[in-house]
BALOBA-1460 file (C-alpha; in Angstrom, 3 decimals):
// residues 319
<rec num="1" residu="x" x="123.539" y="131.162" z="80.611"/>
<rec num="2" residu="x" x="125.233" y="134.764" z="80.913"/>
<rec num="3" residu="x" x="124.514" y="136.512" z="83.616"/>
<rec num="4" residu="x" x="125.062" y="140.529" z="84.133"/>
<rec num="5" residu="x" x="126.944" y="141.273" z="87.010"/>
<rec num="6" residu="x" x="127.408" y="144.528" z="86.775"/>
<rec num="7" residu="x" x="123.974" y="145.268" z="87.911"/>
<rec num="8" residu="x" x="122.908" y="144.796" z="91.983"/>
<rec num="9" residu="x" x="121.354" y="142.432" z="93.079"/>
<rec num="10" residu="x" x="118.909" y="140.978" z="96.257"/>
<rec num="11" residu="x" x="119.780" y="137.779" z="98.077"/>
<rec num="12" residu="x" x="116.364" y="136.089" z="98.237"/>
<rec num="13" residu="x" x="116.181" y="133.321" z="100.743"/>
<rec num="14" residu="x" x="113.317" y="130.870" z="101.227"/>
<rec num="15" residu="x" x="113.324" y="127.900" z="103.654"/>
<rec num="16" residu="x" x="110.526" y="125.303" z="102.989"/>
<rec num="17" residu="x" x="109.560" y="121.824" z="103.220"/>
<rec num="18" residu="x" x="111.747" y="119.270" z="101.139"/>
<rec num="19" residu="x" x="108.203" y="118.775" z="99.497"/>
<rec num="20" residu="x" x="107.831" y="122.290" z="98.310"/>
<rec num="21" residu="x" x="111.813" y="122.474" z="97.554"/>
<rec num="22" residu="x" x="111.099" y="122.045" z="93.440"/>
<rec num="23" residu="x" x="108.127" y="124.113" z="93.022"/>
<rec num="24" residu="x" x="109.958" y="127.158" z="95.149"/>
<rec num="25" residu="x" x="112.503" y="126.788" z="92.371"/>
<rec num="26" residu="x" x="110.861" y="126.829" z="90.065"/>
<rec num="27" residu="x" x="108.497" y="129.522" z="91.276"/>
<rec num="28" residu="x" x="111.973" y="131.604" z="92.158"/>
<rec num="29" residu="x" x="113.322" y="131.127" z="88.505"/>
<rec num="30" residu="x" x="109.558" y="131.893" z="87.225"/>
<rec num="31" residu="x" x="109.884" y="135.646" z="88.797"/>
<rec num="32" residu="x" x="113.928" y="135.934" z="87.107"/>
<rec num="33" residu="x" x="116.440" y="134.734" z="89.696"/>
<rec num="34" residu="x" x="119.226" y="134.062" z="87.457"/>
<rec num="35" residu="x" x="119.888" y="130.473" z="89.868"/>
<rec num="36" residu="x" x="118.665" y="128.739" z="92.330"/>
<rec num="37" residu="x" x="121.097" y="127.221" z="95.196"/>
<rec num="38" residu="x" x="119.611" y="124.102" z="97.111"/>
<rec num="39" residu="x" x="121.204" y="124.201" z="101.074"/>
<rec num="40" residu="x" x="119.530" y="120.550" z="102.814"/>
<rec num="41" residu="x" x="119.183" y="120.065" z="106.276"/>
<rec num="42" residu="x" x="120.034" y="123.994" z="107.146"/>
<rec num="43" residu="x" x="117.972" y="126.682" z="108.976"/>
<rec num="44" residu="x" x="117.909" y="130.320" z="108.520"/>
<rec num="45" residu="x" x="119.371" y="132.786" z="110.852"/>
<rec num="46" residu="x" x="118.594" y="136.371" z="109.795"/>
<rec num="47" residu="x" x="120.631" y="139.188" z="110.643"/>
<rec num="48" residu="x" x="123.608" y="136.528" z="110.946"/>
<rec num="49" residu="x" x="126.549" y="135.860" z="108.826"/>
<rec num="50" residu="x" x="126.284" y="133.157" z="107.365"/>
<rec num="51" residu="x" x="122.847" y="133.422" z="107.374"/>
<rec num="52" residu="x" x="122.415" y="129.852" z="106.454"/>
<rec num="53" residu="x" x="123.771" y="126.883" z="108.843"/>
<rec num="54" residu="x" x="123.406" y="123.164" z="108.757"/>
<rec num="55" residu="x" x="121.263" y="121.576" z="111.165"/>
<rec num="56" residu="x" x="120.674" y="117.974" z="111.010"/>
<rec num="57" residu="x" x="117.786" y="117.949" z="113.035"/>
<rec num="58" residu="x" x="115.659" y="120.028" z="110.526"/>
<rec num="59" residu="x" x="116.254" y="116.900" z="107.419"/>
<rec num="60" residu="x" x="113.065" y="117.268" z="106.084"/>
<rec num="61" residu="x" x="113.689" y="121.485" z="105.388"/>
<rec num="62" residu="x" x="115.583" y="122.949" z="102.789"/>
<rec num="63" residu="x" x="116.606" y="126.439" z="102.624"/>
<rec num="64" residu="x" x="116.844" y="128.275" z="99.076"/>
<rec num="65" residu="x" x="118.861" y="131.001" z="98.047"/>
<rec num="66" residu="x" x="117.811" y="132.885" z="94.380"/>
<rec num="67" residu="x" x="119.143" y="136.314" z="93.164"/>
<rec num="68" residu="x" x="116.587" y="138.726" z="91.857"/>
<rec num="69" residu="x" x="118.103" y="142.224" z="90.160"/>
<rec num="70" residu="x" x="117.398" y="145.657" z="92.029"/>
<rec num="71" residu="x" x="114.915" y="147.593" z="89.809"/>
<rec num="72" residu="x" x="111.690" y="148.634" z="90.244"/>
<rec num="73" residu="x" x="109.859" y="145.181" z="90.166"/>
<rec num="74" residu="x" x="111.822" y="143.884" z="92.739"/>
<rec num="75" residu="x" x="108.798" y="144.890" z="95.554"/>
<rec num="76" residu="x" x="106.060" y="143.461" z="93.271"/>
<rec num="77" residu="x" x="108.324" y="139.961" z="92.603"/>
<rec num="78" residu="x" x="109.193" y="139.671" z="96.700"/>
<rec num="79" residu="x" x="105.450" y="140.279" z="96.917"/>
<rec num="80" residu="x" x="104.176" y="138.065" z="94.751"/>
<rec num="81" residu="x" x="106.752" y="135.601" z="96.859"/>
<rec num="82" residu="x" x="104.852" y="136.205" z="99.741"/>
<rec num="83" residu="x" x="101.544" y="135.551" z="98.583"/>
<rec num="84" residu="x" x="102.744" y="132.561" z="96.556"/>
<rec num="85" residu="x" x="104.163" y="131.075" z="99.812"/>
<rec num="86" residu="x" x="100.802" y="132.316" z="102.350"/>
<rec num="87" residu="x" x="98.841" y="130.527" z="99.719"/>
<rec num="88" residu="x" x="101.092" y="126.970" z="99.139"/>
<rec num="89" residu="x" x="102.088" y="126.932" z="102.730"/>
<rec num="90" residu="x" x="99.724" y="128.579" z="105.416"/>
<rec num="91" residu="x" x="99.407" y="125.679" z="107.370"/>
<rec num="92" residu="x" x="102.997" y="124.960" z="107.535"/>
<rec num="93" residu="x" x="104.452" y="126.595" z="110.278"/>
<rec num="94" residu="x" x="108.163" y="127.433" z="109.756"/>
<rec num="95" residu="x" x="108.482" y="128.490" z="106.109"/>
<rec num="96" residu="x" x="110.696" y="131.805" z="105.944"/>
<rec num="97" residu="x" x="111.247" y="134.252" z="104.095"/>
<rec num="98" residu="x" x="114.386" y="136.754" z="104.439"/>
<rec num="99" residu="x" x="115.847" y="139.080" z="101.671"/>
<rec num="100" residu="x" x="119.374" y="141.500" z="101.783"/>
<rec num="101" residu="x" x="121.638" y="143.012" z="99.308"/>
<rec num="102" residu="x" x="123.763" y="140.454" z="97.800"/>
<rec num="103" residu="x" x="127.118" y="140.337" z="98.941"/>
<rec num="104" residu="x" x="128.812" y="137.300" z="97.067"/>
<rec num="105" residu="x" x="128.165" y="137.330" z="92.941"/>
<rec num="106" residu="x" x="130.246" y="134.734" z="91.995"/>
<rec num="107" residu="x" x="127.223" y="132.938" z="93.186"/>
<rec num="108" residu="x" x="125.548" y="133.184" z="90.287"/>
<rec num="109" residu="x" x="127.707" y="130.887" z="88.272"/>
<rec num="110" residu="x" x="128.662" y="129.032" z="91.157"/>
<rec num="111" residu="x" x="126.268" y="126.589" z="90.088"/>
<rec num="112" residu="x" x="128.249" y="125.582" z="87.090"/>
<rec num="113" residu="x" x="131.365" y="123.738" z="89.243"/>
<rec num="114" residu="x" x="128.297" y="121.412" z="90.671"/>
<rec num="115" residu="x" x="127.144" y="120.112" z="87.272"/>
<rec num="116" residu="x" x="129.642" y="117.627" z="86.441"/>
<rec num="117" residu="x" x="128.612" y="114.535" z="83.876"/>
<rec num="118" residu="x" x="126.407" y="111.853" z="84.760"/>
<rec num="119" residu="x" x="126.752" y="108.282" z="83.877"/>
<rec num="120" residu="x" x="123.663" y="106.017" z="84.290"/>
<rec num="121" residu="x" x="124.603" y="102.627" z="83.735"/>
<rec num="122" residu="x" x="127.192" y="102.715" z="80.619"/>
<rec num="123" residu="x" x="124.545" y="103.821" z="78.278"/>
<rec num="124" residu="x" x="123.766" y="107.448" z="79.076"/>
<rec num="125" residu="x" x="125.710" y="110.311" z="79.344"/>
<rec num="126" residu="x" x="124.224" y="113.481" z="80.501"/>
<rec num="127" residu="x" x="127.089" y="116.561" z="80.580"/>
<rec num="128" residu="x" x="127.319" y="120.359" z="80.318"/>
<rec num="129" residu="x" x="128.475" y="122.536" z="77.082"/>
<rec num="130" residu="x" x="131.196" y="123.141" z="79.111"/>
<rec num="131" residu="x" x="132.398" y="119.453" z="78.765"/>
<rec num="132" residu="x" x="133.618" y="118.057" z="75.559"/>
<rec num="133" residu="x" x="135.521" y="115.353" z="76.106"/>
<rec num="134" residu="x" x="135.150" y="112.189" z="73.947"/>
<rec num="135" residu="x" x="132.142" y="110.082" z="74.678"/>
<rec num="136" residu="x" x="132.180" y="106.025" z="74.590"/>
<rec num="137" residu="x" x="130.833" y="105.084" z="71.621"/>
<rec num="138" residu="x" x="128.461" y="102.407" z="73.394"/>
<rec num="139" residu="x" x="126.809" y="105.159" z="75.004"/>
<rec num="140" residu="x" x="123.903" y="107.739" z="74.128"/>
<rec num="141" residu="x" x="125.398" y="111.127" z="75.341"/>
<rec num="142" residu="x" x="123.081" y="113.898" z="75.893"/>
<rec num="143" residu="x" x="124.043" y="117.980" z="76.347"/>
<rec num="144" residu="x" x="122.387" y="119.698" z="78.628"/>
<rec num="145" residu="x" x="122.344" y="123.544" z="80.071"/>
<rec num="146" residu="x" x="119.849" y="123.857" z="82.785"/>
<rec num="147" residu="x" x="120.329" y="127.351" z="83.160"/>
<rec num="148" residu="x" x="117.927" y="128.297" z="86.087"/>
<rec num="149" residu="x" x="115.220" y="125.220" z="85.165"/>
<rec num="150" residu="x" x="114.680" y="122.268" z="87.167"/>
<rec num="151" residu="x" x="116.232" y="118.982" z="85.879"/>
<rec num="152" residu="x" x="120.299" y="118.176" z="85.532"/>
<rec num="153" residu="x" x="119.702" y="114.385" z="86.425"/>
<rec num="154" residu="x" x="121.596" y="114.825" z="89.664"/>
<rec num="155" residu="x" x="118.154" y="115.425" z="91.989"/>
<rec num="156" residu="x" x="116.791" y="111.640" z="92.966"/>
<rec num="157" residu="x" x="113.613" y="112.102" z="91.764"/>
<rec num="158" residu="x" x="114.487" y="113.153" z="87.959"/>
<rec num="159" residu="x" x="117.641" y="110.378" z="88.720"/>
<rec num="160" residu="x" x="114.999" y="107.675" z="89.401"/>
<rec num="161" residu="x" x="112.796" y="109.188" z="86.328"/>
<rec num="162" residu="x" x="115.980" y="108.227" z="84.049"/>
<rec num="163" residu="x" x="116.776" y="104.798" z="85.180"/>
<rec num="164" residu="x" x="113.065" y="103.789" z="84.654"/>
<rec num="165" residu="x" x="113.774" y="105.346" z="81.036"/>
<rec num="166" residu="x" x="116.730" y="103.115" z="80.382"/>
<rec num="167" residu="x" x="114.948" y="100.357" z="81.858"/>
<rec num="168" residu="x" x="112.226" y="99.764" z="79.149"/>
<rec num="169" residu="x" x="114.240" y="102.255" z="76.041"/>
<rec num="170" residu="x" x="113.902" y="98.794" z="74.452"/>
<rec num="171" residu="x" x="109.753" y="98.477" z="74.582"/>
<rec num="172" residu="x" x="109.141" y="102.096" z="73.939"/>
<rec num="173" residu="x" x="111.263" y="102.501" z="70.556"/>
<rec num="174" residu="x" x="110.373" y="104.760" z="67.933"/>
<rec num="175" residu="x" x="107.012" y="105.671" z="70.169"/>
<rec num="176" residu="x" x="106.078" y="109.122" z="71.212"/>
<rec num="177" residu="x" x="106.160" y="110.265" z="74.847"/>
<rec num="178" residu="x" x="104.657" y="113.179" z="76.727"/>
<rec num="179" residu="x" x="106.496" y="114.911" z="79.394"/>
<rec num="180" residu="x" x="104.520" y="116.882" z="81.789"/>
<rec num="181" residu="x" x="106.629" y="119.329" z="84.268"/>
<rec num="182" residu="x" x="109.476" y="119.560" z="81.489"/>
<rec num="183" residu="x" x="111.478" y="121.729" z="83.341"/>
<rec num="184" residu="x" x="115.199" y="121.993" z="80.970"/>
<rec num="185" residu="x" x="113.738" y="118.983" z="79.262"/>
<rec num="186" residu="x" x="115.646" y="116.627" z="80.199"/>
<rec num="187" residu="x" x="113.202" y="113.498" z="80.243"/>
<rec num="188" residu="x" x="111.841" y="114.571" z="76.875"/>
<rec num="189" residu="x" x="115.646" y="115.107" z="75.253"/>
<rec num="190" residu="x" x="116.843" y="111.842" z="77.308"/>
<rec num="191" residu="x" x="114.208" y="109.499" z="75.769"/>
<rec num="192" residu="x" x="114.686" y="110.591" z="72.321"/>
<rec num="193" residu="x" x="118.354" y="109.807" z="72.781"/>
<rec num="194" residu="x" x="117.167" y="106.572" z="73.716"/>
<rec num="195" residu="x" x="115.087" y="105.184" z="70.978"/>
<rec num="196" residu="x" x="112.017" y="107.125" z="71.736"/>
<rec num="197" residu="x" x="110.631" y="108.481" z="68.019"/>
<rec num="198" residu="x" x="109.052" y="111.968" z="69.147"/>
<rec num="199" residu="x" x="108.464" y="113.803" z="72.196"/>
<rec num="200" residu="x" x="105.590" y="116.777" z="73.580"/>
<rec num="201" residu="x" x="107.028" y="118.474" z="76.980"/>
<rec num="202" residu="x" x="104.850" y="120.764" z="78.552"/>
<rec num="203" residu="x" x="105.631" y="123.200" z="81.591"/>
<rec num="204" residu="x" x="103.450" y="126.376" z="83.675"/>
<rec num="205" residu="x" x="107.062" y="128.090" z="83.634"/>
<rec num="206" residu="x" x="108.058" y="129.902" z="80.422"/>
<rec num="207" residu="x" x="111.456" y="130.063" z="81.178"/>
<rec num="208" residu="x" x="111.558" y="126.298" z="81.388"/>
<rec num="209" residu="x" x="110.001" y="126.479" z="77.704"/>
<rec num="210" residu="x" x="112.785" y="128.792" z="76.796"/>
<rec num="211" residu="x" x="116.044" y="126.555" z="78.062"/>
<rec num="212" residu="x" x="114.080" y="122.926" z="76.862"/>
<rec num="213" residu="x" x="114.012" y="125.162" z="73.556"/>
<rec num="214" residu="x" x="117.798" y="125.923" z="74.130"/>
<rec num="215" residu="x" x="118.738" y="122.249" z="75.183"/>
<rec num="216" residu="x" x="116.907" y="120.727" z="71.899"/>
<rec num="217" residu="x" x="118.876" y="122.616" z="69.343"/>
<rec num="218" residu="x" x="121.893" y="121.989" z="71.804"/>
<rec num="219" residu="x" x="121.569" y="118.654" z="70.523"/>
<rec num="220" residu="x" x="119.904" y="118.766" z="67.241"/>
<rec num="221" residu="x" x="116.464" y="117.373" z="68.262"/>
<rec num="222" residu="x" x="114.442" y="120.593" z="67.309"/>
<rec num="223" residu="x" x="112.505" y="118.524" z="64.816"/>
<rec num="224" residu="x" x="111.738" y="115.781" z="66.947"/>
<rec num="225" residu="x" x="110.436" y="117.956" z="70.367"/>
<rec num="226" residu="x" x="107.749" y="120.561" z="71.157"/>
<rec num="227" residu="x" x="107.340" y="122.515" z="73.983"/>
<rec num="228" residu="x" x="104.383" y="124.492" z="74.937"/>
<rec num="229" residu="x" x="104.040" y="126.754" z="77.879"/>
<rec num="230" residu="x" x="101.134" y="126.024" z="80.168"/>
<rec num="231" residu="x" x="99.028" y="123.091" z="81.788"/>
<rec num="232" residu="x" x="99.108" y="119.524" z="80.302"/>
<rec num="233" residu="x" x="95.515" y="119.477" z="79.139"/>
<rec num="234" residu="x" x="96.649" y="121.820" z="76.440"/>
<rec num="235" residu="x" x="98.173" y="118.297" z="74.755"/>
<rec num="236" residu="x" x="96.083" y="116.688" z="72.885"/>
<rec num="237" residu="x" x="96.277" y="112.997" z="71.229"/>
<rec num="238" residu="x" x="97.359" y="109.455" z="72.794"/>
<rec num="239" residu="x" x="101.007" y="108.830" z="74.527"/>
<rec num="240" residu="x" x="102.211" y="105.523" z="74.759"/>
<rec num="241" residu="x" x="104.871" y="106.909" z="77.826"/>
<rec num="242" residu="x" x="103.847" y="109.686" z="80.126"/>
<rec num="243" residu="x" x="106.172" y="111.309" z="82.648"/>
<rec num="244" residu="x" x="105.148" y="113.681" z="85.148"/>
<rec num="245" residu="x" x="108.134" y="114.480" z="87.593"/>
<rec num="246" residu="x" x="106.470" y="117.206" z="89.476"/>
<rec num="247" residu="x" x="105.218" y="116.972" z="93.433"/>
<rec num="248" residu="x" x="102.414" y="115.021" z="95.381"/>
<rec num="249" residu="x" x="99.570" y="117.434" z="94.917"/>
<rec num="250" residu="x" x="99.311" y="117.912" z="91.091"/>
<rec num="251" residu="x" x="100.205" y="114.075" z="90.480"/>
<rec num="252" residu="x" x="96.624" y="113.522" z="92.352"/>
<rec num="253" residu="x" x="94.947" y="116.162" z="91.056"/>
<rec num="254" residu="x" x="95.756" y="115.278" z="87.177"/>
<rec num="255" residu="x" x="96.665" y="111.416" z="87.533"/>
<rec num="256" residu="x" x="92.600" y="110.297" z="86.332"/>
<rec num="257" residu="x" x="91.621" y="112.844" z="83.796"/>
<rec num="258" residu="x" x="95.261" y="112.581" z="82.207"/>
<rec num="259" residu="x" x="94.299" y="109.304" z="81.284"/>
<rec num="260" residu="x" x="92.709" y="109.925" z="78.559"/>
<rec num="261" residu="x" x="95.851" y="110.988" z="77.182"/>
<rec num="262" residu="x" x="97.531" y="107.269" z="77.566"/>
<rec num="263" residu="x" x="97.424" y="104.884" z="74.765"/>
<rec num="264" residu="x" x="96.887" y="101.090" z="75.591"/>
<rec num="265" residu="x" x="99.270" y="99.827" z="77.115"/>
<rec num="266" residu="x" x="100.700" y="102.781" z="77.921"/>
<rec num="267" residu="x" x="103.045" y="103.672" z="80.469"/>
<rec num="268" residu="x" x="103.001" y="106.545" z="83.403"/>
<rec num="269" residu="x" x="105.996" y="107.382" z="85.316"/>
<rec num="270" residu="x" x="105.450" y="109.183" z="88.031"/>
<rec num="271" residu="x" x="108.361" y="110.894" z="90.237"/>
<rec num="272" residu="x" x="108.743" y="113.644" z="92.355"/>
<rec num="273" residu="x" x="106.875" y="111.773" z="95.581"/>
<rec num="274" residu="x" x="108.486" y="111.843" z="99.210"/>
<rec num="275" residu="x" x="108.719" y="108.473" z="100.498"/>
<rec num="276" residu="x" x="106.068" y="109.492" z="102.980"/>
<rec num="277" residu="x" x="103.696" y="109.879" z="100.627"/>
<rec num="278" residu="x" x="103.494" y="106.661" z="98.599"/>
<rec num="279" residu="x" x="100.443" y="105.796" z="100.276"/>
<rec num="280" residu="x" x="98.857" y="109.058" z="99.094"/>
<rec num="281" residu="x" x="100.146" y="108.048" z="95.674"/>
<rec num="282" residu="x" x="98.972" y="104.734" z="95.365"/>
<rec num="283" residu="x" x="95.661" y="105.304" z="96.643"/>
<rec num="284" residu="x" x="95.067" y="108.008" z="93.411"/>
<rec num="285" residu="x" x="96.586" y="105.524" z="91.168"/>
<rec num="286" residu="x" x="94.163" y="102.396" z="92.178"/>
<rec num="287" residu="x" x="91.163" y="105.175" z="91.880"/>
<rec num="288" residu="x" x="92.491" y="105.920" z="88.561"/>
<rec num="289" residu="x" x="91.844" y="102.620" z="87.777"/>
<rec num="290" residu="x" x="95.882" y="101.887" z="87.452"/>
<rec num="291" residu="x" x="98.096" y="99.297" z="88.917"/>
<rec num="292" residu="x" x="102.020" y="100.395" z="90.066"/>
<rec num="293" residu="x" x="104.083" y="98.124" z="87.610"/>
<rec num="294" residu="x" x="107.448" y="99.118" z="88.911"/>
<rec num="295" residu="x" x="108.230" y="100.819" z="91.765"/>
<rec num="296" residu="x" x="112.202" y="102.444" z="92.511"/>
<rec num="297" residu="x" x="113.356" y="104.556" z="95.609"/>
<rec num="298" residu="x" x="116.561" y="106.658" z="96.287"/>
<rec num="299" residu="x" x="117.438" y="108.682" z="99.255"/>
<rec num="300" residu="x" x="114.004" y="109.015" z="100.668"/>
<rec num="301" residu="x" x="112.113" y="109.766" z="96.980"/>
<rec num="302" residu="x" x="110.300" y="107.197" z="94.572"/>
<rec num="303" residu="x" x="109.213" y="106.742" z="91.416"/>
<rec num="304" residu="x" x="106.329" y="104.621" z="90.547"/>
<rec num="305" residu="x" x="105.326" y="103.248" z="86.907"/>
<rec num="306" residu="x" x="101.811" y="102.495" z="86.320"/>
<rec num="307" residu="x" x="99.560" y="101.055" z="83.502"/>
<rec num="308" residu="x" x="96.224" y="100.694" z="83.398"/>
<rec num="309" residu="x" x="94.774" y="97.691" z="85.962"/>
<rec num="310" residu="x" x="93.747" y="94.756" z="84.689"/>
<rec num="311" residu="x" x="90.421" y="93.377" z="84.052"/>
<rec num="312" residu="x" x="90.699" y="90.495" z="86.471"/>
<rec num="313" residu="x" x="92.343" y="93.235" z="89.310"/>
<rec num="314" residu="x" x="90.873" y="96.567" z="89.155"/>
<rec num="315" residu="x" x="92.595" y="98.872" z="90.605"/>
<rec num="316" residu="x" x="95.077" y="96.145" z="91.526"/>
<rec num="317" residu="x" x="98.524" y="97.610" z="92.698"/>
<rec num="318" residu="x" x="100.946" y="94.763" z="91.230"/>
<rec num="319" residu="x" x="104.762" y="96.412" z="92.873"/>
């Protein structure tokens, strides 16, 4: 994605839970930061340079540092911040706030050295435009520019979301899928690399719309992949594979009325979940009148898959 840099630009930085981390990016790249930089473990010392350090004790923060240009709706876009925040996190003391001239562009593609290719298991490859060597011919290769979107394949919970993807490619061939929380569409794009036959992606940030758009034609699935800006319930029709890689909240709210949308024996993968809150998770999914089929955990985040329960264990939770 080109960026201008002959324009100024703010420094916006944002420390929240690990839990809020995606959404803040998302909600960051929703008002135009041109990237979003992830610094774990760290704190934020205003007034101080640098103003970020690493602190081990505070593992379950993350700090985030976004760009947003200098004009005139740069009061109205840190405001909206504000509220966003007040409303997502008022009982969270802690979360912070702290904005200042930018001082170091080369920021703004600094992103780009980070995004290197990933290889899951000898029969994936996901890499940037940027890298063109040969690909094994054993393995599915898929190009991908995130651009400011959520969703290179490197994060654990959209890693976990892939290896469950490889995992049953085999069952799901030629069958459609429905990705909710699309972010650069990676899940959707991934599957149909894999076998699946068509896929819907869905996402509440239009820019997200705009780089799955992007990252389709990047790879000549266009015809096989829509993408619609807004809520899931826009969708209509029967999935036989649902993914929803989003965060705690939502995945409760929408896990029984998005039902509907799951065709027997259907298949929902649900990622994005702390470790902490499986129990959360799994409580929604047995009221949903699912069962957790296979369960998968990496550096503190899981993924759980989950069909309907059966008859003879409603509500059952088999994993």
């Amino acid at each position: 994605m080109a960026t201008s840099l002959a324009r100024q630009w703010w420094d916006i930085y944002v420390r929240v839970p690990e839990s809020m981390s995606d959404a803040t990016s998302a909600y960051l790249s929703g008002l135009g930061s041109s990237a979003v930089v992830f610094h774990e473990q760290a704190i934020l010392t205003p007034q101080h340079e640098p103003c970020i350090e690493t602190w081990p004790q505070s593992a379950e923060w993350t700090v985030l540092q976004g760009a947003l240009p200098l004009d005139d709706s740069l009061p109205r876009h840190v405001a909206a911040l504000q509220q966003w925040l007040h409303t997502c996190a008022w009982e969270t003391p802690g979360v912070q706030l702290y904005c200042r001239p930018l001082r170091d562009v080369d920021y703004l593609t600094q992103w780009q050295q980070f995004f290197q290719p990933l290889c899951l298991e000898e029969r994936l490859m996901i890499r940037p435009p940027w890298h063109t060597s040969p690909v094994p011919s054993h393995m599915a290769c898929l190009t991908l520019n995130p651009g400011p979107a959520f969703g290179t394949g490197t994060h654990p919970s959209t890693h976990l979301c892939l290896l469950l993807l490889l995992q049953c490619a085999a069952h799901y061939r030629g069958c459609r899928l429905l990705d909710i929380g699309c972010g650069s569409g990676i899940l959707s794009l991934a599957a149909l690399q894999l076998g699946w036959q068509s896929a819907v992606g869905v996402d509440i940030d239009a820019q997200a719309i705009a780089v799955a758009t992007h990252n389709a034609e990047l790879n000549g699935l266009q015809d096989r992949v829509q993408f619609f800006h807004g809520s899931w319930n826009i969708v209509t029709g029967q999935f036989p594979y649902i993914t929803a890689n989003v965060y705690l909240g939502p995945l409760v709210e929408m896990l029984q009325p998005v039902t509907r949308h799951l065709a027997p024996g259907g298949t929902i993968l649900l990622s994005g979940l702390l470790a902490s809150q499986e129990t959360a998770m799994r409580t929604a999914v047995q009221k949903a009148g699912l069962a957790v089929q296979t369960r998968r955990e990496e550096e503190g985040w899981v993924a759980l898959a989950v069909q309907r329960a059966s008859a003879e264990e409603p509500g059952a939770s088999h994993v």
